[in-house]
N, C-alpha and C positions, 0 to 999 in steps of 0.2 A: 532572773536567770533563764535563758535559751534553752530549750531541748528537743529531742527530737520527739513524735510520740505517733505510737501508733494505731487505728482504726478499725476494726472491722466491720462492713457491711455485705452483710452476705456469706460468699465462698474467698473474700477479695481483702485483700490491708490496705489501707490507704494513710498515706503520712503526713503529718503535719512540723511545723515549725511553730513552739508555743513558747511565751514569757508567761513564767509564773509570778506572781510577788505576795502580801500578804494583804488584806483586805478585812479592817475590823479583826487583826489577827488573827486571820485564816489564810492558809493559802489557797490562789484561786487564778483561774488561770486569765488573764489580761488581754492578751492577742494572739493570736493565732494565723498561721498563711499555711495553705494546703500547699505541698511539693508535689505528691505525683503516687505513683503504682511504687512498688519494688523494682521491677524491671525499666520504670521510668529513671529511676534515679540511677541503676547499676547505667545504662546510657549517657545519662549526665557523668559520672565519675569516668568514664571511658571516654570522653571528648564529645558525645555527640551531642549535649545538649537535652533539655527539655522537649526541643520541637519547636515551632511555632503553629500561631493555631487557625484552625483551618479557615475562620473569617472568626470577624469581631463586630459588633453592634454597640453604637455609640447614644446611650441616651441618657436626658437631661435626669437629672435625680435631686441635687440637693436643696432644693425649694419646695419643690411636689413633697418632697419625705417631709420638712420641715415643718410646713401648710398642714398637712393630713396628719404628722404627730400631735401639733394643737390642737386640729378637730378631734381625733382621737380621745387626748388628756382630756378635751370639757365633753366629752359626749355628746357633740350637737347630734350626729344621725340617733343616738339614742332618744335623747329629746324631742325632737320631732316626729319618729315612731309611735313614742308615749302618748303624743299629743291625738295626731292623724289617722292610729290605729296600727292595725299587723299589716303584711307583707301583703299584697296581690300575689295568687300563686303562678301565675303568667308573668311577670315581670322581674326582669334579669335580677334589680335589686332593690330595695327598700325606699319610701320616700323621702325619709332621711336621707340616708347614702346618696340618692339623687339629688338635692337639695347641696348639700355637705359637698357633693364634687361643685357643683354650680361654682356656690362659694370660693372652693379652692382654685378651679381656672378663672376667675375676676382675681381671685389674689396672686395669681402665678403668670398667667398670662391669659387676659382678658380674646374673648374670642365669642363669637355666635355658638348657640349650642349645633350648628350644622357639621360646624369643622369642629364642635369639642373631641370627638372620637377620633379624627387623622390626627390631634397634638396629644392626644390620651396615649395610642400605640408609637410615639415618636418618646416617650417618656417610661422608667423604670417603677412608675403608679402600681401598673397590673401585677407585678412581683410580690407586693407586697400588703398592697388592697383585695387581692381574690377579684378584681375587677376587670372584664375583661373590656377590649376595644367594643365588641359586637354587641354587648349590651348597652351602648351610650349611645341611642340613635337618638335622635334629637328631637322627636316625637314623644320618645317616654320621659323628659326635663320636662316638657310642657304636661305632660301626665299628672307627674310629680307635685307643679305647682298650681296646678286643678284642684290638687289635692286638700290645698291648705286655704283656708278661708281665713277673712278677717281676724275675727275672733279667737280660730288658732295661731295665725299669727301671732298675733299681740301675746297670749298663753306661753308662746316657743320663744320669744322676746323676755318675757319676767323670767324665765326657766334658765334660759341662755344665762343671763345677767346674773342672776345667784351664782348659777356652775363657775361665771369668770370669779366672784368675790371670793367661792370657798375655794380654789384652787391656786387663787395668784393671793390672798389675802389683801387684795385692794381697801384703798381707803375711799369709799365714797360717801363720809360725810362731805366733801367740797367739792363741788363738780363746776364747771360751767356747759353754758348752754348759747350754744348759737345757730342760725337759719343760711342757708345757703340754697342754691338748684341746680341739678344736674340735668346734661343736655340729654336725652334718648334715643337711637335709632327706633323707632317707632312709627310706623307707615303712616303717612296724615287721612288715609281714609281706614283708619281701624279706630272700630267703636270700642271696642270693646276696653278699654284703657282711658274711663274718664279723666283720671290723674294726671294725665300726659298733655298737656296743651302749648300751646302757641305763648310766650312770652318773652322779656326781657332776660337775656341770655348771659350770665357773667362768664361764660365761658365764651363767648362773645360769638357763640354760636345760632345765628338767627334761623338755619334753618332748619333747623332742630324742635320737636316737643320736647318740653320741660316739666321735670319734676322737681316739685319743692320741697326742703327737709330741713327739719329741725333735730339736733342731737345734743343729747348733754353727755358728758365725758367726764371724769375726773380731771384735775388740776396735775396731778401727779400720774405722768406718763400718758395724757388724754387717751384713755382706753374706753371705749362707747358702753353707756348703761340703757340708753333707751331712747327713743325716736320717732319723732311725727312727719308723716308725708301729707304732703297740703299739692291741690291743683299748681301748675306752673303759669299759670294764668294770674295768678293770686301775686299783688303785690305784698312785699312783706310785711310794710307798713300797715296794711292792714290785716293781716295775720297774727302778726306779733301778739295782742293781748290774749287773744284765745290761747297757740299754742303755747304760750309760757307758762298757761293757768292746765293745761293737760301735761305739759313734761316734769312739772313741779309734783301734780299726784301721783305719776307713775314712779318717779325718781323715792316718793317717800312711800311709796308698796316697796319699793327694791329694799329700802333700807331696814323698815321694818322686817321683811322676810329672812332679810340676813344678821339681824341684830343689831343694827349698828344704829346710831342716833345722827339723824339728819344738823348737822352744824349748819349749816347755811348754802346757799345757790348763787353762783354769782352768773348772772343774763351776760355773755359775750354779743354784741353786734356793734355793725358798721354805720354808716350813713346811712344804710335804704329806709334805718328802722328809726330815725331820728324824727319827734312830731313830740309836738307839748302835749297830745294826749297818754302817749305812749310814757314820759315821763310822770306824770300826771298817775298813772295806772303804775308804773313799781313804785308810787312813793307810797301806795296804800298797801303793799306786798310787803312780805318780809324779807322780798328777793334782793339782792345787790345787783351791781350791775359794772361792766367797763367796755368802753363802746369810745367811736370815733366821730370826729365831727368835719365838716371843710373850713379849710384854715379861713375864709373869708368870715365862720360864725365868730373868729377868736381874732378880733381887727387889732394887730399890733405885734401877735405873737409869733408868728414866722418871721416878723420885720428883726427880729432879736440878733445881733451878731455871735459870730459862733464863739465867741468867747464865755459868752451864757452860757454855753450847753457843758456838761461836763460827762465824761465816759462813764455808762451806767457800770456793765458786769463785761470785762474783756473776754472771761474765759465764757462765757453764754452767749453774748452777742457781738462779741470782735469790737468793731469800732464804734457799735453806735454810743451815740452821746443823746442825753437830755436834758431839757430846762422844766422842773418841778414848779408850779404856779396857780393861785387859782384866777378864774376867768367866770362872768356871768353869760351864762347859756340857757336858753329857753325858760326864760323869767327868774331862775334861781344862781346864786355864785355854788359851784362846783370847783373841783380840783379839778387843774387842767395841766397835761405832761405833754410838750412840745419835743418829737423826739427825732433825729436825724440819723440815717443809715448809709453808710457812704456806698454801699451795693447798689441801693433801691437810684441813689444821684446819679452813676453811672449807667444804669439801666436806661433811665428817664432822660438822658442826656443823649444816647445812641438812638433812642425813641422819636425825641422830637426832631433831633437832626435829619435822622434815614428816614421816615415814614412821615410827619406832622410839614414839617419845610419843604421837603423835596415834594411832595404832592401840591402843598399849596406854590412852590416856585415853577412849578412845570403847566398845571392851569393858567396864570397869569403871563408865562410865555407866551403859550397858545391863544391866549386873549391879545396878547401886544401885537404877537404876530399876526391874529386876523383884522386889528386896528392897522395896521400901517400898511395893509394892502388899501384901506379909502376906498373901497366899497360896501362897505355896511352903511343900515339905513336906519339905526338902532339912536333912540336919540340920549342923552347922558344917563337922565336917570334912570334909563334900564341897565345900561355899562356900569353906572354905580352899584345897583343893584346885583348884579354878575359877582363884580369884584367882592361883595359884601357875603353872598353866597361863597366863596371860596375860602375869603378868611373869615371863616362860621368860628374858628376857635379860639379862644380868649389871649390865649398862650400866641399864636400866631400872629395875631390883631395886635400885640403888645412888642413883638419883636419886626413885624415886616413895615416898611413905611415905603408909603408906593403913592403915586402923584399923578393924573390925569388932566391930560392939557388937549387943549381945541375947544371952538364955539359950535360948529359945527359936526354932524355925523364923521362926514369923509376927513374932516381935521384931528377928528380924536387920536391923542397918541398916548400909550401908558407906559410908565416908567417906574419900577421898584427896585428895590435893595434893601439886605439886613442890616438896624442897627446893632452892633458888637458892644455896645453900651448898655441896649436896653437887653440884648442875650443875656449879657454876664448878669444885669441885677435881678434876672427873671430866675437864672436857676441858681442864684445865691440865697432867694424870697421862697422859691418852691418847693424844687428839686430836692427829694431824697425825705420829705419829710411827711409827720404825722401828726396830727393832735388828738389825742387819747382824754377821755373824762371817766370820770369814776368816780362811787361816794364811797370807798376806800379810802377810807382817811390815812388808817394806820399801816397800810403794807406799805414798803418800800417800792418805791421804780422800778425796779427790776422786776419783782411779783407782779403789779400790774401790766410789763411790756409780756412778760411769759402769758398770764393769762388770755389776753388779745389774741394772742395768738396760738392759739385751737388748734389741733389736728383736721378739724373739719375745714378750716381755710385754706390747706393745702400747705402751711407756713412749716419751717422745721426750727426748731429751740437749739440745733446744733450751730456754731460755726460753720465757715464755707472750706475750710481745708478739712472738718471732720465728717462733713456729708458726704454717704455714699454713692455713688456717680449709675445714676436712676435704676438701682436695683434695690426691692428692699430686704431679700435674702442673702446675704452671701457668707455662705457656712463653710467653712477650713476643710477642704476635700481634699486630700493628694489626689494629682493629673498623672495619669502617665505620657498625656503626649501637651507639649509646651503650648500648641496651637491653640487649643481651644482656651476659650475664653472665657467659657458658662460652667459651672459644674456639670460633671458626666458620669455615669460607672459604664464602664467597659468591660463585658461581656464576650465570651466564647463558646463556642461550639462544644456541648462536652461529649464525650463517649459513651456509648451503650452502658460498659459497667462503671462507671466514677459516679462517687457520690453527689447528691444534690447541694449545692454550692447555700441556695438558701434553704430556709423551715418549710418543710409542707406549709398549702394555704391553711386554717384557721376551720377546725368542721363545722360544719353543718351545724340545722338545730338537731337535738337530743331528743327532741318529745316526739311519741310515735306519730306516726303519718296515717289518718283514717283511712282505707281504702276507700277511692270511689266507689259511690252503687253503681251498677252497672245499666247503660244506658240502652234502650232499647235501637232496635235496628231502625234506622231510617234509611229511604232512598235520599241518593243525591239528588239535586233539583236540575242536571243536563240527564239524570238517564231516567226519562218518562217514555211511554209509550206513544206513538203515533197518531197523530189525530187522525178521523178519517175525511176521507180528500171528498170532494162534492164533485159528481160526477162532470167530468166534461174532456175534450180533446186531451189527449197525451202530453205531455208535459217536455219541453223540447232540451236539446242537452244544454247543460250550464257553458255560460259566455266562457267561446275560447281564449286564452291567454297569449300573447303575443309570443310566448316562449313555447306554450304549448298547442299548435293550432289545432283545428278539428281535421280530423280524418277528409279527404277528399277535397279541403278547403281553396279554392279557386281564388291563386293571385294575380293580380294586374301587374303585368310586366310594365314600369316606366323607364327601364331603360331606353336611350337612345338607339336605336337597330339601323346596319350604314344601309346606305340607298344603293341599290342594284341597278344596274346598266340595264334600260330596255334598247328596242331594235326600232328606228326611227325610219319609214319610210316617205318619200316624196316625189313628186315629180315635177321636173324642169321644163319650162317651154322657152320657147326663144322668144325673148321679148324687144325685141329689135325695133318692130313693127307695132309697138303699144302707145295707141294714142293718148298726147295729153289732158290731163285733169280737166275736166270744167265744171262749170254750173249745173249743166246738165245732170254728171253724176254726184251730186252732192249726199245721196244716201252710202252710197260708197269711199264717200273721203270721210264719212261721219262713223262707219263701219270699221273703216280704218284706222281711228283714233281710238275707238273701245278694245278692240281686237288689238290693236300695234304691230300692223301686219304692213309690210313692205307695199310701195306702188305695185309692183310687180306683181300681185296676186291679182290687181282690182280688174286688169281687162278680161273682157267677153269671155265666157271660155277657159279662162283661170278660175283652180279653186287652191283654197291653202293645203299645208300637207296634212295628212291623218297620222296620228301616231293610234300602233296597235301594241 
């Protein structure tokens, strides 16, 4: 039921629009939307409306609220507090709460801690965390995580993991566990992160340091209980024994601490970790294990026509199908599940066509074409060589067939094309498919394809029409404006007297506050006294500034200044009677040429003119 209801704050009413209903048979009131003032509304009922409002602010909300309601419900910033100690009383907030926001922008939108504070104040966060922009300078994250040492780690790790068990009542008798590594922005000349190294990159990011990680998670909704970071340097094959034999004792402290009786561990990996020792080492454990293999260890089983395979779980995994079998793999016969995904064949098919072909067809161009100009001086087997270098890939060596002719350098000429024979039996043999092993005898196909695939691989257990289109929050918000695309609450300007739209922040602590003792006076280290000077000449004034010259300061005129007319006298004699040049005067024909003075000066009794 709808009514009106009204407010006081202050001198002031303020009106709302509330549905009531009953709740555990009570009534209570459900929703509520603020209208306005009294004289707001007498305006509305007169024609003029509400108003519009004087500006609006658009920011992101329903992932940040979502994210921090989790952190909230498990108490990580309290946990981590407990762990690291109290508050610095110079620092805006807690190393929890810095820690806890970390978390939530890698889960909301990943970002450097430099710009976490420009996407903190672009977000409805501070509303309702008491946090503001200006305390997230990215100086005090690094603070924060100073803070916490190994040791506390690991402590805020077992602590965390209880908090998930008694709040979600998870089942972590059955987890799996599997190793992967993430790529880092991490400068290659900072020591200070031995962890971080140069390695084999599955993100296929070489220039990258890497971090390696082991996680085990629950079977049911893979939610993480605990975790080993290894050098990325470290292959996994040789990691694997150790870390399995450390996730195993923390996974059974987790369950012990929460009551629950360890049922079994089932090892998830891939090919990296495949080695007869590595097998050899869980057949002495009481660990299980489902893990993958390359279809060349299982000679026969990809060769299998599709009519073998049959549809595991349509509503889990859509189309794939599989063929159930066992197969002898690194000395022993194992259950072996041959599994085909018609997603994974179309991937792999736009793959080798766009990227794996067109690179190998476009080198061998290039090759043909610098052969058939008949100047190279390369003799076969290096051309063969070349060509060999190009189709470096198994898959490409199996579909391109290319043929080189001439005895000679300048005669070699190369010729290729696809066969469309050996295409089609390549990605009817391949494409699209997996071989999975297990000593799971007794689960079904579908238990072990779920297992494989771990949240830590990146893989999702949903269908491809019911995957979210790469978001992982998206909470039922009404928009008021159709445009946007993200969740927003939208925000106005309110008036000196209208009541506050949200709750006050959240007080302070309660326990009193010691007064400092009071410190004694110090001087500052700029206002000291004068030292005294060692006698000698006066000290001359400080260099003038090009803005501010010295008094009296004497400049050099470079301007050009025009040339003034002087007064040019001479005198003319008749030279009528001026005997010609000879040998005779040759110091004055030589005079002549230095000077560049007319015949005319050079007789007896001639001098040139004078200027005055």
């Amino acid at each position: 039921m709808a009514s009106i209801v009204g407010k006081k704050r202050g001198n002031a009413t303020y009106y709302y629009l509330v549905e009531s209903a009953r709740v555990n048979g009570q009534p209570r009131i459900v929703s509520q939307e603020y209208l306005g003032t009294a004289e707001e509304l007498a305006a509305a009922m007169r024609g003029g409306g509400l108003g519009l409002p004087a500006r609006t602010q658009h920011k992101d909300f329903g992932a940040v609220a979502a994210a921090w309601g989790m952190l909230e419900d498990l108490g990580v910033a309290g946990i981590i507090d407990q762990v690291t100690g109290p508050r610095r009383s110079d620092a805006g907030a807690s190393t929890g709460a810095y820690l806890a926001l970390a978390a939530l922008g890698r889960l909301v939108a990943p970002c450097s801690k430099l710009a976490f504070a420009d996407w903190w104040a672009g977000t409805a966060a501070g509303r309702f965390t008491g946090i503001g922009a200006p305390a997230l300078d990215h100086r005090r994250f690094w603070d924060a995580m100073h803070a916490v040492g190994l040791e506390e780690l690991g402590e805020i790790s077992h602590r965390v993991a209880l908090a998930i068990i008694g709040a979600s009542g998870v089942d972590c008798s059955s987890v799996a566990l599997d190793m992967t590594n993430f790529a880092t922005f991490i400068d290659t000349g900072n020591q200070r992160a031995p962890i971080a190294q140069r390695g084999k990159a599955k993100q296929k990011r070489t220039d990258l340091r890497l971090v390696g990680l082991g996680l085990v998670v629950t079977r049911d909704g893979g939610i993480p209980l605990t975790w080993h970071a290894y050098p990325g340097d470290k292959p996994d094959v040789t990691q694997f024994p150790a870390m399995i034999g450390v996730l195993a004792a923390r996974h059974a402290a987790i369950c012990a601490a929460s009551g629950q009786e360890p049922a079994e561990m089932t090892v998830v990996f891939d090919a990296g970790q495949n080695s007869a020792a590595n097998f050899a080492h869980l057949a002495g454990t009481d660990l299980r294990y489902v893990g993958s293999v390359p279809a060349s260890d299982c000679a026969g089983l990809t060769g299998l026509p599709a009519s073998a395979r049959a549809v595991v779980d349509e509503d889990r995994f859509g189309g794939l199908t599989a063929h159930d079998t066992r197969r002898e793999v690194y000395g022993a016969e194992r259950r072996a599940i041959l599994t085909h995904s018609p997603e994974l064949h179309e991937k792999q098919v736009r793959g080798f066509a766009g990227t794996t072909l067109a690179k190998a067809g476009r080198k061998l161009d290039e090759l043909a074409a610098t052969l058939a100009r008949g100047k190279t001086r390369r003799p076969r087997h290096k051309v063969e060589a070349e060509i060999g270098k190009i189709l470096h890939d198994t898959w490409a060596r199996r579909v391109i067939t290319r043929q080189l002719a001439g005895d000679t350098p300048k005669d070699h000429r190369l010729t290729w094309h696809i066969d469309p024979a050996a295409r089609a039996a390549l990605e009817e043999e391949i494409f699209g498919k997996h071989v999975l092993i297990t000593d799971h005898d007794d689960w079904p196909a579908a238990e072990v394809i779920a297992a494989y695939r771990v949240p830590v691989r990146g893989r999702s257990l949903l269908p491809a029409d019911e995957r979210s289109p790469r978001r992982l929050l998206q909470p039922d918000v009404p928009l008021d404006r159709a445009q946007h695309t993200r969740p927003h609450v939208h925000l106005r300007a309110r008036p000196p007297a209208r009541p506050p739209h949200a709750p006050p922040r959240r007080p302070g602590r309660t326990a009193p506050i010691r007064p400092r003792p009071a410190r004694r006076a110090r001087r500052h280290r700029r206002d000291r006294p004068a030292l005294p000077r060692r006698p000698g000449p006066a000290q001359s004034p400080p260099h003038a500034h090009r803005h501010h010259p010295r008094p009296g300061q004497a400049h050099q005129d470079l301007r050009a200044r025009p040339l003034r007319s002087q007064a040019l006298t001479w005198v003319i004699r008749n030279l009528a009677h001026t005997p010609m040049l000879t040998s005779a005067n040759t110091a004055k024909i030589n005079l002549s040429r230095k000077v560049r003075l007319g015949d005319r000066y050079l007789s007896p009794g001639v001098s040139p003119p004078r200027y005055r």
